[in-house]
N, CA, C and O atoms as a Tinker XYZ file with bonds, in Angstrom:
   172  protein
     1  N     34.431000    9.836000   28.451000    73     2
     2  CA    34.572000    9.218000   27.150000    64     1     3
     3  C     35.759000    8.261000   27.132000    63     2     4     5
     4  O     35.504000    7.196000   26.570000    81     3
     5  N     36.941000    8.382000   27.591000    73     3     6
     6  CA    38.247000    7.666000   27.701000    64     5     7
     7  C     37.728000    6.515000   28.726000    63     6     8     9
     8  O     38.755000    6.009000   29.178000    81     7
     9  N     36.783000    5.982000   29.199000    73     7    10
    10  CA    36.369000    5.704000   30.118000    64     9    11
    11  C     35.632000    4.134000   28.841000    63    10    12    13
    12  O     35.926000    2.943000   28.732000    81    11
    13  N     34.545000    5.123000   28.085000    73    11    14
    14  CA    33.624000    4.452000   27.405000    64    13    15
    15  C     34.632000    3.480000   26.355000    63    14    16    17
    16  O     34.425000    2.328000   25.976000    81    15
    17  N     35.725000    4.347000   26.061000    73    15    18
    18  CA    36.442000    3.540000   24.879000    64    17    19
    19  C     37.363000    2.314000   25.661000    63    18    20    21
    20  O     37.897000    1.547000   24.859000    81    19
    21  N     37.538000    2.118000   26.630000    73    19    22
    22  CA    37.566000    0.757000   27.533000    64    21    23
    23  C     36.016000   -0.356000   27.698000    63    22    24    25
    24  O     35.782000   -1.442000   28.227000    81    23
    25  N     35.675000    0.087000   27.356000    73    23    26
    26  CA    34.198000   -0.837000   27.567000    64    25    27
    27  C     33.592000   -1.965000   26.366000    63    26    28    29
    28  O     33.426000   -1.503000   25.237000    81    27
    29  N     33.373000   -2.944000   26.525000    73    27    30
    30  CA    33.269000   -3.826000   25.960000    64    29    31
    31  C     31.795000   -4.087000   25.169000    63    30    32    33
    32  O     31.621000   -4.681000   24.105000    81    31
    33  N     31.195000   -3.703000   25.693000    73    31    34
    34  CA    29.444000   -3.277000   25.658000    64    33    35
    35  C     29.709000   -2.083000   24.415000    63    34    36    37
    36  O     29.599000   -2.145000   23.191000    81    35
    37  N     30.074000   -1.073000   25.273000    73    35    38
    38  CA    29.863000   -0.025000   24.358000    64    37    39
    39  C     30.692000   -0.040000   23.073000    63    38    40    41
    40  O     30.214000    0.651000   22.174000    81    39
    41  N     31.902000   -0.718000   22.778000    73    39    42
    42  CA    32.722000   -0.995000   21.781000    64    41    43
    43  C     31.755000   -1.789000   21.060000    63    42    44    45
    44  O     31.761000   -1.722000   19.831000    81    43
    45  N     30.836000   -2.612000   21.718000    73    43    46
    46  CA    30.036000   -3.227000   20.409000    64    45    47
    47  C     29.616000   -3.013000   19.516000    63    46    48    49
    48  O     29.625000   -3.586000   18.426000    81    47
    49  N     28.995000   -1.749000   20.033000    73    47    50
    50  CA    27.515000   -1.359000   19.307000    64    49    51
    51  C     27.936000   -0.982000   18.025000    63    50    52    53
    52  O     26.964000   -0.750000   17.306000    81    51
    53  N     29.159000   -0.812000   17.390000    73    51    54
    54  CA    29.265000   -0.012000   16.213000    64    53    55
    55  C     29.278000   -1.860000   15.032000    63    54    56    57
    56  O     29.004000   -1.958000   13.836000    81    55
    57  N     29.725000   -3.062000   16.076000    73    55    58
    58  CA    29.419000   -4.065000   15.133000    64    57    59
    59  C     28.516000   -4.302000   15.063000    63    58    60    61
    60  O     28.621000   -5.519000   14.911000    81    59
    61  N     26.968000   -3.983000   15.035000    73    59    62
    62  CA    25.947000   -4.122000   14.615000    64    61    63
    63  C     25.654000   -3.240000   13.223000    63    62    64    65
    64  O     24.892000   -3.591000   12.322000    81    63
    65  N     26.411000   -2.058000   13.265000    73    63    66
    66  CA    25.896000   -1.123000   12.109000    64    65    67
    67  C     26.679000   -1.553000   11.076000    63    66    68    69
    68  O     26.243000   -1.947000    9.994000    81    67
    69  N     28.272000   -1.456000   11.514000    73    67    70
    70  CA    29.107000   -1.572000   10.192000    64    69    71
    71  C     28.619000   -2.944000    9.261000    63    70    72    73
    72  O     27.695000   -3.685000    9.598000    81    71
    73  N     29.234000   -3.068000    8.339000    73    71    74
    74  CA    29.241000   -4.490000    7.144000    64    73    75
    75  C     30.162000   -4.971000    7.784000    63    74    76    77
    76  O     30.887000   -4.263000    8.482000    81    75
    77  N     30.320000   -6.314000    7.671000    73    75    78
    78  CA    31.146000   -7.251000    8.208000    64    77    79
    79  C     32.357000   -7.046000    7.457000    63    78    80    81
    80  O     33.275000   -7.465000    8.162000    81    79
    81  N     32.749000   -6.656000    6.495000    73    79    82
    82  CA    33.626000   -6.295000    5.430000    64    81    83
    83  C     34.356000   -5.195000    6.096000    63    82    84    85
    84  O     35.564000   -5.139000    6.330000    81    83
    85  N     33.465000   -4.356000    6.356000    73    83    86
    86  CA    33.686000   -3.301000    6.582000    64    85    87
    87  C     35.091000   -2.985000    7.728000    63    86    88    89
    88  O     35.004000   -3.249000    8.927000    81    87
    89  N     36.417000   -2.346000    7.052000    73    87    90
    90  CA    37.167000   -2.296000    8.249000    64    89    91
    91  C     37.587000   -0.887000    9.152000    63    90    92    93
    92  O     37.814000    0.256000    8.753000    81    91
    93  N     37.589000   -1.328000   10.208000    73    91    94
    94  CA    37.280000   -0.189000   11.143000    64    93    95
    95  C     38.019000   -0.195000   12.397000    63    94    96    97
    96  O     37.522000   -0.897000   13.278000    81    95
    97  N     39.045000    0.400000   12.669000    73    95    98
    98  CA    39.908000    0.570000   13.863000    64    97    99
    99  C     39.408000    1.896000   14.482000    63    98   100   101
   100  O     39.450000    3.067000   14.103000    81    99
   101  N     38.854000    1.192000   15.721000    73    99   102
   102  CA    38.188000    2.298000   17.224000    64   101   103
   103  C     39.001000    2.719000   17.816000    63   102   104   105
   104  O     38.548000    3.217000   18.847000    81   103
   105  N     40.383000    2.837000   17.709000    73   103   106
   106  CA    41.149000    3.637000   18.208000    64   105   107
   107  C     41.955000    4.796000   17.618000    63   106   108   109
   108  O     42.804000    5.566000   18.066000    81   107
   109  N     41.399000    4.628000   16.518000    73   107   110
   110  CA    42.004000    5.543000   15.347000    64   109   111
   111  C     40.809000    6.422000   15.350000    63   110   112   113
   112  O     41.031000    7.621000   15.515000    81   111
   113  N     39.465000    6.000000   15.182000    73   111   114
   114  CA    38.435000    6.827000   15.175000    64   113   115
   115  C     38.149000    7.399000   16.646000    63   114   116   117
   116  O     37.793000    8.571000   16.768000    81   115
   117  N     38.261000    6.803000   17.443000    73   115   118
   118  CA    38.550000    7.644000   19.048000    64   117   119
   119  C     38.956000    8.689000   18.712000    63   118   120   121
   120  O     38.247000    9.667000   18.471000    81   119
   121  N     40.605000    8.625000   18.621000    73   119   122
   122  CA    41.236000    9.440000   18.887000    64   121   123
   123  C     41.316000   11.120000   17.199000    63   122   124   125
   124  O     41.738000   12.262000   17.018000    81   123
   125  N     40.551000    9.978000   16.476000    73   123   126
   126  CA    40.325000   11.526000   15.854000    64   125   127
   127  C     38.992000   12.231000   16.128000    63   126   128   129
   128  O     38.792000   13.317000   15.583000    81   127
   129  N     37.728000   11.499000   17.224000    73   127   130
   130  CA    36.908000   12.352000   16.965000    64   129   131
   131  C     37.472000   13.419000   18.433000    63   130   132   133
   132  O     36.955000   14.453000   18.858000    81   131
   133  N     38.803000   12.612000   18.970000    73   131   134
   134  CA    38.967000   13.275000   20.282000    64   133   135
   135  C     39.479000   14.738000   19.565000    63   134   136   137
   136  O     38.848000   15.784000   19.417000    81   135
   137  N     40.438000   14.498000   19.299000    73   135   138
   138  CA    40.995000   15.753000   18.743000    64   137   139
   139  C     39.938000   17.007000   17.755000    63   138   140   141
   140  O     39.539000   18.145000   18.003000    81   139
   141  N     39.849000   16.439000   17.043000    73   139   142
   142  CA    38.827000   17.253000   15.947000    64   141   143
   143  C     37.350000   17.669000   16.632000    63   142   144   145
   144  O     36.779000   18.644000   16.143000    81   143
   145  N     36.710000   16.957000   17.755000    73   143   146
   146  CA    35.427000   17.589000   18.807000    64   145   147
   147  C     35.690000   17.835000   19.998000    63   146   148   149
   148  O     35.823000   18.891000   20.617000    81   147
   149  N     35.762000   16.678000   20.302000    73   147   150
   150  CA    35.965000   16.723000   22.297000    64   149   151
   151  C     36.838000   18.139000   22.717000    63   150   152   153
   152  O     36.663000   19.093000   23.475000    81   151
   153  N     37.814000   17.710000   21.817000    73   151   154
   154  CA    38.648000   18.717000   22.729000    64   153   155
   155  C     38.323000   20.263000   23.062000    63   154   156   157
   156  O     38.359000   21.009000   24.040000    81   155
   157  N     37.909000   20.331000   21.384000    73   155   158
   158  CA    37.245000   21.672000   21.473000    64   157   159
   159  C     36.268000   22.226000   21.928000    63   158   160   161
   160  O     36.075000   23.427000   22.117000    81   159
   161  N     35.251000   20.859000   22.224000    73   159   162
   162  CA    34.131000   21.330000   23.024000    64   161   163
   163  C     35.192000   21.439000   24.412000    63   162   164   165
   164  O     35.382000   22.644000   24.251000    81   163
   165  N     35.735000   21.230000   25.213000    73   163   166
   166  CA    35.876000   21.214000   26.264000    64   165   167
   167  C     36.239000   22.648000   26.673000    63   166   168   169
   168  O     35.784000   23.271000   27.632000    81   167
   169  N     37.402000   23.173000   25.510000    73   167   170
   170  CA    38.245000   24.629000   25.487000    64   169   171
   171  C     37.469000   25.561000   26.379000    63   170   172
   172  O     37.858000   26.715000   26.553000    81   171
């Protein structure tokens, strides 16, 4: 996953869904779905 959030392709795909308005920092949402899922799935 730390892998995917370097990727340019895959960073796209979320500007197709959001509104252009719409504001949205991918490193803020990374790192909270890291903490709050990933991690725990991993435990």
């Amino acid at each position: 996953m730390d892998d995917k959030i370097k990727n340019p392709e895959f960073l796209g795909d979320i500007d197709n869904v959001l509104h252009p308005d719409e504001m949205f920092d991918r490193q803020v949402a990374y790192q909270t779905v890291r903490v709050k899922i990933i991690d725990k799935l991993i435990k």
